[in-house]
C-alpha positions in Angstrom: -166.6 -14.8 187.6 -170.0 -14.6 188.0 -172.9 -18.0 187.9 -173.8 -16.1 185.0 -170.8 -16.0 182.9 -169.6 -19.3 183.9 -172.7 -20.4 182.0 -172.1 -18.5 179.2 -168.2 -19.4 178.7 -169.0 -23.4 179.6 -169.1 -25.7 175.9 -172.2 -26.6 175.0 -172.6 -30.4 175.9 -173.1 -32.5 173.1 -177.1 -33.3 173.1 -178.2 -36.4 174.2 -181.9 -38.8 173.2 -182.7 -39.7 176.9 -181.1 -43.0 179.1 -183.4 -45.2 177.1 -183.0 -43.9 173.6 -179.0 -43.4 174.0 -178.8 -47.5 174.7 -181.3 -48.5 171.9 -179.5 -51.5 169.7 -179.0 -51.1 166.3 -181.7 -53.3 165.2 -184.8 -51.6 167.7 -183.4 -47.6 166.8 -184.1 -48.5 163.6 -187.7 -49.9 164.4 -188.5 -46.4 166.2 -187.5 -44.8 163.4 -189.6 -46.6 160.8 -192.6 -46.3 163.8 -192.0 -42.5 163.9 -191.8 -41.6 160.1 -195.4 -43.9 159.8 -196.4 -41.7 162.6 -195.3 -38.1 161.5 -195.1 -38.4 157.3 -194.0 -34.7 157.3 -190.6 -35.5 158.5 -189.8 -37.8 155.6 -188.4 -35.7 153.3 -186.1 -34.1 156.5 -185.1 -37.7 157.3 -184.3 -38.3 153.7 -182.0 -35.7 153.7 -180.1 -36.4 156.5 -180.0 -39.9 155.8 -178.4 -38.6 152.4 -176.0 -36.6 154.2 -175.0 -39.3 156.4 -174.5 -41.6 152.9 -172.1 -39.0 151.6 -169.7 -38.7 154.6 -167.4 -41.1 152.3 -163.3 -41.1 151.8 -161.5 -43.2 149.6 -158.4 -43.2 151.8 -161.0 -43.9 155.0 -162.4 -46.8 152.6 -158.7 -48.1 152.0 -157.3 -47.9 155.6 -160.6 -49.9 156.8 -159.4 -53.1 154.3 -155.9 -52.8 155.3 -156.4 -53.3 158.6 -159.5 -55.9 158.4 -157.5 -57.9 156.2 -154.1 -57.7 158.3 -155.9 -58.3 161.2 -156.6 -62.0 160.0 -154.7 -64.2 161.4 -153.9 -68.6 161.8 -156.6 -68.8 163.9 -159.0 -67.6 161.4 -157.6 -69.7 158.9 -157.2 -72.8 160.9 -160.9 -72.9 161.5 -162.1 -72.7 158.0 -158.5 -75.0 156.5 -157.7 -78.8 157.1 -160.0 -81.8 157.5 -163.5 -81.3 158.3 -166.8 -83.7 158.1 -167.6 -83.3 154.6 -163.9 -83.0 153.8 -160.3 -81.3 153.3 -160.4 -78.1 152.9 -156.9 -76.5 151.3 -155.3 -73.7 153.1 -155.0 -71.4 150.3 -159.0 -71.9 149.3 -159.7 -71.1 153.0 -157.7 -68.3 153.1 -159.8 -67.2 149.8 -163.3 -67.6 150.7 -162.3 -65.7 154.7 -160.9 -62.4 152.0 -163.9 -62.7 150.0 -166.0 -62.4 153.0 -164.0 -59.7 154.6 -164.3 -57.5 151.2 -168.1 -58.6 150.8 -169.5 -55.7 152.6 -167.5 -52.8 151.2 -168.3 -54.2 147.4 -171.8 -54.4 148.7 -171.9 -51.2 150.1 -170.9 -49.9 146.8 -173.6 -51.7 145.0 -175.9 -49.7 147.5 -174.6 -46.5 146.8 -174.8 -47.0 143.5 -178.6 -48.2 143.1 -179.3 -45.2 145.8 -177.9 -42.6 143.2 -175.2 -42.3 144.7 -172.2 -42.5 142.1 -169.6 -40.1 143.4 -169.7 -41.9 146.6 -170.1 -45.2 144.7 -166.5 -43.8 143.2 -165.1 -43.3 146.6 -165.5 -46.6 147.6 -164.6 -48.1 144.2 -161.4 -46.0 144.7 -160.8 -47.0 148.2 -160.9 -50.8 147.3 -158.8 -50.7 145.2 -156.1 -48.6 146.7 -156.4 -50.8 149.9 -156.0 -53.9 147.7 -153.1 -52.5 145.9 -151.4 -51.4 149.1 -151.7 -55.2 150.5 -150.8 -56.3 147.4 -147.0 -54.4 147.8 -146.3 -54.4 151.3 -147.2 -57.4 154.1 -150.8 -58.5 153.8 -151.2 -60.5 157.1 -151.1 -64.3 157.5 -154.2 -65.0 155.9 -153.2 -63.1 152.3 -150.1 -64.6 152.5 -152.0 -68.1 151.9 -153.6 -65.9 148.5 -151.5 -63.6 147.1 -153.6 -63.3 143.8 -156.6 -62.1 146.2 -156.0 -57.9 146.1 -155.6 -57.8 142.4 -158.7 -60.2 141.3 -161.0 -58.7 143.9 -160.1 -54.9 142.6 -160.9 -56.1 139.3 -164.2 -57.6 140.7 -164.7 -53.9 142.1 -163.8 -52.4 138.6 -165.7 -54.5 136.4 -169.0 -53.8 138.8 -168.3 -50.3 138.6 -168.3 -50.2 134.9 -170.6 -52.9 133.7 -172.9 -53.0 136.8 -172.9 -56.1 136.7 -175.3 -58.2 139.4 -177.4 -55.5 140.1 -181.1 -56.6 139.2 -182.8 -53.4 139.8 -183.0 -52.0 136.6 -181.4 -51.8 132.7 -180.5 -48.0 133.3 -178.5 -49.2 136.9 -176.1 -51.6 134.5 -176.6 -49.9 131.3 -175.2 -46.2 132.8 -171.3 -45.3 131.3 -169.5 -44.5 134.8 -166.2 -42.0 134.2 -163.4 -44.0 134.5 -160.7 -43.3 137.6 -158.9 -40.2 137.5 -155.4 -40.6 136.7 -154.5 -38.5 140.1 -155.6 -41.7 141.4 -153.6 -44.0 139.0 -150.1 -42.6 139.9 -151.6 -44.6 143.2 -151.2 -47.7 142.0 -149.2 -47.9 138.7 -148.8 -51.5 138.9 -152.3 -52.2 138.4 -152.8 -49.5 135.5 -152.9 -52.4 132.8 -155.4 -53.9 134.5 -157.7 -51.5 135.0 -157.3 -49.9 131.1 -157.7 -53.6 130.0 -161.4 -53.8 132.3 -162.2 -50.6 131.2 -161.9 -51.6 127.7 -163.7 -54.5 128.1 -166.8 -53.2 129.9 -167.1 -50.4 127.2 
């Protein structure tokens, strides 16, 4: 085989930004960016697209899986530094173990709320979806150590997620963000979690 068609027949290599763009953090990538849109406007609406692209990329069973296995990965040691006595008090095990699943949850809701005020609302579904099927699953099989100190958790945080996907509730950018009727989810999805079917025709009805 010739230099030549060992070129030809080699993979492409997956395209790099340079040593010093590869290893930006998070935080200063982010501050090029900004620096190089102010710079060159006419790539705005290309960023925008990509960026909309990027937003999309979304899987309610990806959603799930990532709250199983954040929530099972809690364990006594999380809960024994939040539980028990502290300076300003005694903290109960099972309120500990409440506030740690509200934070772990936090960002997905948040991330909905995101989606949703972006314009976003079949993605906004996804995640919607993927809460609660993750919830629901914890909810029927073993949750971890920490859920087992709040076994109410799954089904009052999905019906946090519901109600804020129907009502809107907390978001303050606009009237037409809360005001917007959002379909309801599909019953494909309900054979999913049966249990919680009540539930989630009772929100539903409320938020109407």
């Amino acid at each position: 085989m010739t230099s030549k068609d060992k070129t030809e027949n080699r993979a492409p290599r997956e395209g790099t930004l340079g040593p010093l763009l590869d290893r930006l953090k998070p935080g200063e990538a982010a501050t090029v960016f900004r620096r190089l849109l102010k710079a060159h406007p006419d790539l705005s609406s290309e960023a925008d697209e990509i960026a909309r692209s990027l937003l999309r990329q979304l899987e309610y069973e990806d959603v799930a899986a990532e709250i199983e296995d954040e929530i099972r990965a809690l364990d006594y040691e999380d809960l024994n530094a939040r539980a028990g006595s502290h300076e300003w008090g005694y903290v109960e095990p099972s309120e500990a173990a409440w506030e740690i699943l509200e934070e772990t949850v936090e960002p997905v809701l948040d991330d909905m709320k995101r989606h949703i005020e972006l314009g976003l609302e079949a993605e906004a579904l996804e995640i919607c979806k993927g809460m609660v099927l993750g919830l629901y699953r914890l909810s029927e099989r073993e949750g971890g150590d920490v859920l087992g100190w709040a076994p109410d958790f799954p089904a009052e945080a999905a019906g946090n997620a519901l109600e804020f996907w129907h009502a809107g509730a907390g978001v303050p950018k606009s009237r037409e963000v809360r005001q917007k009727t959002r379909p309801p989810l599909p019953q494909d999805f309900l054979s999913m979690v049966p249990k919680w079917i009540p539930m989630i025709e009772r929100i539903l009805k409320e938020t109407k």
